[in-house]
C-alpha positions as semicolon CSV with decimal commas, in nm:
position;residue;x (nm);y (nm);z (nm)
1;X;0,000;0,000;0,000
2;X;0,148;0,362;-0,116
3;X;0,164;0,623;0,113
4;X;-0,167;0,803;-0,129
5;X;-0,370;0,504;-0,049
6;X;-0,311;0,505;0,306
7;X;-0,434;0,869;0,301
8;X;-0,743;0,802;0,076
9;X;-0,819;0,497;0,265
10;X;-0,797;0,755;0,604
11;X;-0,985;1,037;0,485
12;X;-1,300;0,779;0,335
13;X;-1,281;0,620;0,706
14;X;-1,231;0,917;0,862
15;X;-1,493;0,873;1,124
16;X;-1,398;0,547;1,266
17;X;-0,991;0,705;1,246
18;X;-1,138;0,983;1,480
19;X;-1,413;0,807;1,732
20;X;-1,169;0,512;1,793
21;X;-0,893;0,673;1,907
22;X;-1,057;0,908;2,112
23;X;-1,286;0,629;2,258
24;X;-0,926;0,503;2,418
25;X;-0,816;0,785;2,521
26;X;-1,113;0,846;2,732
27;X;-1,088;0,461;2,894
28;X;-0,760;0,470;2,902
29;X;-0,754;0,838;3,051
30;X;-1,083;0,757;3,274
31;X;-0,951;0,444;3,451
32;X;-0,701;0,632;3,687
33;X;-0,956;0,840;3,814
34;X;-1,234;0,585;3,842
35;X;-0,958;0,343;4,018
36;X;-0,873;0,624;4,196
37;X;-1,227;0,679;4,291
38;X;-1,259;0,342;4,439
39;X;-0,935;0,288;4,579
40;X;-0,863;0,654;4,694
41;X;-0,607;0,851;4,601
42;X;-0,257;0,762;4,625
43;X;0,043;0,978;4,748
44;X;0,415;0,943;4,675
45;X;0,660;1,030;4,931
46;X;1,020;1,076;4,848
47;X;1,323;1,046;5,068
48;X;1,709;1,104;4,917
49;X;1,945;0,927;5,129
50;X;2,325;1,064;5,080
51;X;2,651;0,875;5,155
52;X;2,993;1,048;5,185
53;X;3,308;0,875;5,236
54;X;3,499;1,145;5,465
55;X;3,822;0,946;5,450
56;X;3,836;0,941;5,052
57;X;3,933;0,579;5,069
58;X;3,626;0,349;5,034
59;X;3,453;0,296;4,678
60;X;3,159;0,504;4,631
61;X;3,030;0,233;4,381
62;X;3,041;-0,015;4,650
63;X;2,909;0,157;4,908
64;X;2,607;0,239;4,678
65;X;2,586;-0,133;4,598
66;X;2,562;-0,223;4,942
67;X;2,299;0,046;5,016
68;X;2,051;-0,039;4,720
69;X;2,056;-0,445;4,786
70;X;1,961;-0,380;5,177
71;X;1,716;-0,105;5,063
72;X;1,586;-0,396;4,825
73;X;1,585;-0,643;5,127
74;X;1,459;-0,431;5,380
75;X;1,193;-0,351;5,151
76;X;1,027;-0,653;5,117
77;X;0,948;-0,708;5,494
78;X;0,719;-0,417;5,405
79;X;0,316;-0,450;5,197
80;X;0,279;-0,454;4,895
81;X;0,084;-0,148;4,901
82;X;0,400;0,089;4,969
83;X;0,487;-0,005;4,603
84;X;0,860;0,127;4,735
85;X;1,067;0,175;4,437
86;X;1,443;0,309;4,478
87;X;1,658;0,483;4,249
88;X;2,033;0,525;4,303
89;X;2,237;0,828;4,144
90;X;2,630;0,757;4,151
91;X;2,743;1,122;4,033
92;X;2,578;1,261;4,360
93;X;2,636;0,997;4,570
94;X;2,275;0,943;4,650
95;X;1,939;0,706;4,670
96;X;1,563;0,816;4,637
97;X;1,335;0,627;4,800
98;X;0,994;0,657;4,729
99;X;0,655;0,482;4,903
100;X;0,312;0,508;4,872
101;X;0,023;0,514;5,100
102;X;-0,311;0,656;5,161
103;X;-0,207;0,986;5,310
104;X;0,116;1,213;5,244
105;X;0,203;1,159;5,607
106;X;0,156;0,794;5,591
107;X;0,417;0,755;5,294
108;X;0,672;0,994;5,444
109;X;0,674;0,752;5,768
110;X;0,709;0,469;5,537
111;X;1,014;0,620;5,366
112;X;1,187;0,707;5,662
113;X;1,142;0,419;5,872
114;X;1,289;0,213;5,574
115;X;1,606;0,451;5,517
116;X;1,656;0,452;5,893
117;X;1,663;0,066;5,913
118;X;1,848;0,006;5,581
119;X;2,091;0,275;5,725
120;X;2,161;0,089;6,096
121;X;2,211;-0,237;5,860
122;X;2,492;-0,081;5,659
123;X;2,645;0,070;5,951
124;X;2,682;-0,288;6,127
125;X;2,803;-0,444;5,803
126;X;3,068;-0,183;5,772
127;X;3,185;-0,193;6,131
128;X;3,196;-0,574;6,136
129;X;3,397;-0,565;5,834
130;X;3,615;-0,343;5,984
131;X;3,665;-0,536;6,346
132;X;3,722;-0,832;6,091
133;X;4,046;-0,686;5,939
134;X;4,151;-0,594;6,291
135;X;4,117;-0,963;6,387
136;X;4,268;-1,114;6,064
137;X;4,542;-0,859;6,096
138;X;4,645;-0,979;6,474
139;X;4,639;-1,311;6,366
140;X;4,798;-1,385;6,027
141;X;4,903;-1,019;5,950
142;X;4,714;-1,078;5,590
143;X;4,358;-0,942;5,481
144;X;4,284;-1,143;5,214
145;X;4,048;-1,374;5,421
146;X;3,817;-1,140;5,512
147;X;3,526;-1,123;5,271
148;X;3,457;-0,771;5,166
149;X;3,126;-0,592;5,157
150;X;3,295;-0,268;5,117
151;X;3,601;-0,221;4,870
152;X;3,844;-0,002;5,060
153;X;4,217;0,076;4,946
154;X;4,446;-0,239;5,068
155;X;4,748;-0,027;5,113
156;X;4,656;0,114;5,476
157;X;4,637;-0,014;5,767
158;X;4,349;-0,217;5,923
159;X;4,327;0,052;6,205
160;X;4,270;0,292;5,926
161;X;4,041;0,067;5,739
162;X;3,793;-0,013;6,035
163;X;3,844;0,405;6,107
164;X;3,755;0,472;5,724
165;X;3,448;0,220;5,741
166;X;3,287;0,392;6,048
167;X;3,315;0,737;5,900
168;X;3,117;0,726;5,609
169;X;2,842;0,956;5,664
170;X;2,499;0,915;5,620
171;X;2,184;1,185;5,505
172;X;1,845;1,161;5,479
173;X;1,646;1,429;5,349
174;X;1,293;1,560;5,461
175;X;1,074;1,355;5,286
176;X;0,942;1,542;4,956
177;X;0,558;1,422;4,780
178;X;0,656;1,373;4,406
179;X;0,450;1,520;4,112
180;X;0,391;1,227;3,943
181;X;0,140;1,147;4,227
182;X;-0,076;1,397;4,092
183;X;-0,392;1,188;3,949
184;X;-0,443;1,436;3,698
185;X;-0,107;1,403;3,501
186;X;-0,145;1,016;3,515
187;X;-0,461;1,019;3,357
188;X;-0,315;1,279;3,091
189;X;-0,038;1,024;3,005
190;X;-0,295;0,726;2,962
191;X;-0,526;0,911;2,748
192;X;-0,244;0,980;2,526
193;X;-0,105;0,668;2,520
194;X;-0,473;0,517;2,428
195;X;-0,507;0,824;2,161
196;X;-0,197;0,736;1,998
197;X;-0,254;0,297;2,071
198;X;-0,595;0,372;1,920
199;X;-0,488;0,560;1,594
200;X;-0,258;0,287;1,542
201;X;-0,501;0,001;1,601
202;X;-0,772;0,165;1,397
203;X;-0,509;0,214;1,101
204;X;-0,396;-0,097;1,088
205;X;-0,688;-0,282;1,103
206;X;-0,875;-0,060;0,819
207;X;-0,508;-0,147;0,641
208;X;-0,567;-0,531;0,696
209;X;-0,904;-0,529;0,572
210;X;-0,817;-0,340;0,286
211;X;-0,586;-0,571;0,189
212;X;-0,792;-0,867;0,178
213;X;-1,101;-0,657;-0,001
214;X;-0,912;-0,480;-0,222
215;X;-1,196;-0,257;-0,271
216;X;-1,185;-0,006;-0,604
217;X;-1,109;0,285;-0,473
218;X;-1,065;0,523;-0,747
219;X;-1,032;0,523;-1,080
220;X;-0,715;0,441;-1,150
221;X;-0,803;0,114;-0,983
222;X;-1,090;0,079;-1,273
223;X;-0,856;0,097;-1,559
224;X;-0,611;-0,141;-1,407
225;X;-0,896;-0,397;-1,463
226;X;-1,042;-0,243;-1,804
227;X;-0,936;-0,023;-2,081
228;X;-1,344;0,079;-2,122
229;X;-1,403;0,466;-2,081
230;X;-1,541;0,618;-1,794
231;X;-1,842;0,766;-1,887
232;X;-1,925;0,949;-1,573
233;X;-1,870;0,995;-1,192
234;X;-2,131;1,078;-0,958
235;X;-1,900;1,354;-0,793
236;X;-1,958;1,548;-1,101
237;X;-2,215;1,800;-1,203
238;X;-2,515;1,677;-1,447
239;X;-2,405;1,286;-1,393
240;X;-2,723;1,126;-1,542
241;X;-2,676;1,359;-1,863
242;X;-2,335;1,347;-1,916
243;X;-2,363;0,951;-1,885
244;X;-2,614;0,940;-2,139
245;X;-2,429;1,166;-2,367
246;X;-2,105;0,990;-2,351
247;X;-2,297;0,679;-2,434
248;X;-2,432;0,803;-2,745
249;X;-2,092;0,985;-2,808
250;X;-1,963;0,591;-2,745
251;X;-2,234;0,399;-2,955
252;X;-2,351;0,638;-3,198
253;X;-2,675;0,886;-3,272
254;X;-2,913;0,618;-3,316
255;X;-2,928;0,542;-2,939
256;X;-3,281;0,343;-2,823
257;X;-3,175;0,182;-2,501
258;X;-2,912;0,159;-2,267
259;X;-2,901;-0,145;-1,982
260;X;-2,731;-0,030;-1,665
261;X;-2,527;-0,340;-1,484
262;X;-2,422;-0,292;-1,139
263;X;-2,104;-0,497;-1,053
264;X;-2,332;-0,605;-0,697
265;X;-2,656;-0,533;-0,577
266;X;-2,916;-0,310;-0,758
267;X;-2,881;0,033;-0,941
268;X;-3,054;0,319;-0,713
269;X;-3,397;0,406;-0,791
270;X;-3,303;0,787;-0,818
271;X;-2,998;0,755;-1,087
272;X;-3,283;0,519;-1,252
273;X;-3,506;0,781;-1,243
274;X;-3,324;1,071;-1,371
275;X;-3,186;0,871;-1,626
276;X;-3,518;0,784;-1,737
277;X;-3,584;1,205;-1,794
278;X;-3,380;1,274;-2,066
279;X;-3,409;1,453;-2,392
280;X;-3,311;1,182;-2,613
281;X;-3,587;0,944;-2,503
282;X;-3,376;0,639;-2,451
283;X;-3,531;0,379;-2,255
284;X;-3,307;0,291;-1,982
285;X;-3,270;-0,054;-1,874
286;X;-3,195;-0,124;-1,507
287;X;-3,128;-0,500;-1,401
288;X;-2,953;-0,692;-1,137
289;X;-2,616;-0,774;-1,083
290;X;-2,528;-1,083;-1,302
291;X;-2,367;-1,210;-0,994
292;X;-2,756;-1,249;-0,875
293;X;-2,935;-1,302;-1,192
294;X;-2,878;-1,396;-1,532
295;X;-3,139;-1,204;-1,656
296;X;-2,925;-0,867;-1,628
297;X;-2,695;-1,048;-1,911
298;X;-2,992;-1,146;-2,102
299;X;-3,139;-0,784;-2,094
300;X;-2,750;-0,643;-2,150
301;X;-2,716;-0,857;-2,490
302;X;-3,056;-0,707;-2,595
303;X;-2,996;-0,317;-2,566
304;X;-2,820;-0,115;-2,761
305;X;-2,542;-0,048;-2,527
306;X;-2,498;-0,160;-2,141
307;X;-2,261;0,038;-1,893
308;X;-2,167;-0,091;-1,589
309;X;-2,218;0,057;-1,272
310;X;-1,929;0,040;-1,037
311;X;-1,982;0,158;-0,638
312;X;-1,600;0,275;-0,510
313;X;-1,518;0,133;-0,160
314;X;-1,786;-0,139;-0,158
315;X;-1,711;-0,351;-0,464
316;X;-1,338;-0,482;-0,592
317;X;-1,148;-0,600;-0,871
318;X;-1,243;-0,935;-0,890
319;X;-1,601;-0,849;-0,904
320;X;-1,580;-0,631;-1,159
321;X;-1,390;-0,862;-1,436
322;X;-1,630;-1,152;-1,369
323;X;-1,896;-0,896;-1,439
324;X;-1,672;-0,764;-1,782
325;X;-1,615;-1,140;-1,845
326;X;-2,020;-1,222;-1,813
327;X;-2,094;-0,936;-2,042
328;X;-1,848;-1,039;-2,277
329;X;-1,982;-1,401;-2,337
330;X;-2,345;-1,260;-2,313
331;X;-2,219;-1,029;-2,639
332;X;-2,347;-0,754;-2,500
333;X;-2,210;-0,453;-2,623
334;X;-2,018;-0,273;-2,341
335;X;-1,970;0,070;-2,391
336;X;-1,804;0,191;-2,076
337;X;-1,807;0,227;-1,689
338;X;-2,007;0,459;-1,463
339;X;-1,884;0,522;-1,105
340;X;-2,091;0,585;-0,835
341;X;-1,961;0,647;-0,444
């Protein structure tokens, strides 16, 4: 499919491209508040716990390893409903730590009492990794038994190790409510992920059934099927009178009927009707599809010249050369094609 027929098969569907999308983005956008409705609202509280090493001799990328895997095991002791989630930043040495619960104040005492623990954790791994290279270093004079939480420099002392270990400093900030808890922005962001999910579906299903219809679209789609005129379009002005006068252009002056084929259905009782009002007094001829009947080929071989009637969007190229190919054994005498839409 070319980029034109994606856009003509868009603008002649333009109503479903337009309610569909919007139709998700108002569930999509409409289930955070009705959840929130039922559930009450939820608040986000955010604590930033800083580390500093004031010795300059312990790795900052292990110390913030060791503080995000107790954070991570502290934090399951706690419900699910704190949905804590924890985000380390190496550049400033620091962790956010952010809970959830049914009130502001509720969250903040979540986030704190979780930092606090996580913190007196670290501090007791640290300072029994330090009184471990004290012992080791008493007893063998060697450090390479001790298993290391904590990567600090091996070229000082263990004195100087276990004094480096209990210095690190910890901060936790006032606990801060974070703007994404704002019910209002959430629902934004779902409605325009449904908007844009919904454009997409929509396309691609109209794209999908396009391509198994192959409807005739326009009429460039016509002549790839047949090299027969096209008479007339109903978009134009005067389409009854211009068909008729083509068709005598087509067949000649001496012009007594004309049989109108439809590639499906029937031919519309107002195009009949006009038809039927014109100054030459030919008698029109309208008949079923041959699809449906064989008398519409019967009638066809009869008149003096038979156009068929081709509906864009609802009929495709297959229909329409098993019409041309009915015709043609019927000997009727097909002067061109009339398109309707």
């Amino acid at each position: 499919m070319t980029i034109e027929e994606l856009g003509m098969l868009v603008r002649h569907y333009a109503r479903w491209v337009v309610i569909v999308p919007m139709l998700c983005a108002l569930l999509c956008g409409g289930y955070p508040l009705v959840s929130s409705a039922f559930s009450g609202r939820s608040y986000e509280a955010t604590c930033t716990l800083s580390y500093t090493d004031l010795s300059g001799i312990v790795s900052a990328n292990s110390l913030e390893g060791l503080l995000s895997t107790v954070l991570e095991e502290e934090s399951l002791a706690l419900p699910e409903e704190a949905n804590i989630s924890i985000e380390a930043d190496l550049p400033s040495q620091s962790i956010d730590v952010t809970a959830h619960g049914d009130t502001f104040e509720d969250a903040s005492a979540v986030a704190v009492d979780l930092v606090e623990r996580s913190v007196n954790s670290v501090r007791e791994i640290l300072v029994t990794q330090g009184e471990s290279f004290l012992e080791l270093a008493s007893s063998e004079d060697t450090y390479g038994g001790v298993s290391e939480s904590i990567t600090v420099e091996s070229s000082v002392s263990p004195s100087d190790r276990l004094a480096a270990l209990q210095s690190v400093l910890f901060r936790a900030s006032v606990p801060q409510e974070a703007e994404s808890g704002s019910i209002v922005s959430v629902s934004l962001k779902y409605a325009a992920v449904g908007l844009v999910g919904g454009l997409f579906c929509v396309v691609l299903a109209l794209s999908l059934v396009d391509a198994v219809r192959r409807p005739l679209k326009y009429d460039g789609d016509i002549k790839a099927v047949t090299d027969l005129p096209i008479l007339a379009n109903a978009t134009e002005r005067d389409f009854c009178k211009r068909l008729l006068a083509n068709c005598r252009f087509a067949n000649g002056d001496e012009l007594e009927s004309v049989c109108i084929v439809p590639v499906a259905g029937l031919v519309d009782d107002q195009v009949v009707t006009k038809m039927e009002d014109n100054p030459y007094a030919i008698k029109i001829l309208p008949v079923e599809s041959i699809a449906e009947s064989v008398d519409g080929a019967q009638r066809a071989h009869c008149a003096d010249a038979t156009v068929v009637l081709v509906e864009l969007w609802k009929e495709n190229e297959g229909e329409l050369a098993r019409t041309l190919a009915e015709l043609k054994l019927a000997r009727a005498n097909v002067v061109g094609v009339a398109v309707v839409s």
